[in-house]
C-alpha positions in Angstrom: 0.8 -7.9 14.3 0.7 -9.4 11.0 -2.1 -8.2 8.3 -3.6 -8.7 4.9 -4.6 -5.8 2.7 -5.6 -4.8 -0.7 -4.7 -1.2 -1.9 -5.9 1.0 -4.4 -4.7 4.3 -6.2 -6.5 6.8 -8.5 -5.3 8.7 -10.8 -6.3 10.3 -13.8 -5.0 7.8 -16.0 -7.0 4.8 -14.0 -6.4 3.1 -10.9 -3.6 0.8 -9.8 -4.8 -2.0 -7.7 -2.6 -3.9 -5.5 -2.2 -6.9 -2.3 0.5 -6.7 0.1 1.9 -10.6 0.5 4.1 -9.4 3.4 2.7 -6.6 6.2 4.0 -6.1 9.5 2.2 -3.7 12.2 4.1 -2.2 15.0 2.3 0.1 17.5 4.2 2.9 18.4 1.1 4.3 21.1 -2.7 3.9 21.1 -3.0 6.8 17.9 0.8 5.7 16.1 1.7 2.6 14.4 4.3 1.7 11.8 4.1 -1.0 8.9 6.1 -2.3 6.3 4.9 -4.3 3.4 5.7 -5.9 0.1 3.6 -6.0 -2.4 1.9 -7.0 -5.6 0.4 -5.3 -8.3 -2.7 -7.2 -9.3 -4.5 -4.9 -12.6 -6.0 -1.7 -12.5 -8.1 0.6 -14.8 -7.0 2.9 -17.7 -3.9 3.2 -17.9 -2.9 0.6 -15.5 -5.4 -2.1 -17.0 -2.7 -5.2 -17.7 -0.5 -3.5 -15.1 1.3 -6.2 -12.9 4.5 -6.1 -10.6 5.7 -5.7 -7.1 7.1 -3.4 -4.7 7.8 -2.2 -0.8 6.5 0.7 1.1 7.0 2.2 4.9 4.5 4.1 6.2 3.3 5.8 9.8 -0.5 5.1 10.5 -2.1 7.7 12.5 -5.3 6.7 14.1 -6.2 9.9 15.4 -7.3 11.7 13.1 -7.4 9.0 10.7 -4.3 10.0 8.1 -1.1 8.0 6.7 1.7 8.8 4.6 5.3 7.3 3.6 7.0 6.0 0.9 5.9 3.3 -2.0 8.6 2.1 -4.1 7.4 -0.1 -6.8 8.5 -2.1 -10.5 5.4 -1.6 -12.6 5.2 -3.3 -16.1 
């Protein structure tokens, strides 16, 4: 499954905003799926407010309960 998505990241110095231009969804089972992405950094807030750049990340989607994590790797300027 192929999908679109926009991403945002607090912190206290702003927030990084950012679109993925490549995603792929696997499903694992009905609660597990796996995507890989590249992305790119479109702005933010603060400290990232003229931010722009690109990166990949690989995470594991849990469905139930609702919860995510992996690993963003990323070329901020």
């Amino acid at each position: 499954m192929t999908v679109a998505e926009d991403w945002a990241f607090t912190t206290q110095s702003g927030t990084l905003d950012l679109t993925t231009t490549s995603d792929s969804l696997c499903f694992i089972s009905a609660q597990v799926a796996t995507e890989s992405a590249t992305f790119t950094i479109t702005g933010g807030t603060g400290l990232f407010r003229h931010a722009h750049g690109s990166g990949t990340f690989k995470i594991v989607d849990l469905t139930t309960p609702p919860d995510e994590y992996g690993v963003f790797t990323a070329t901020i300027n």
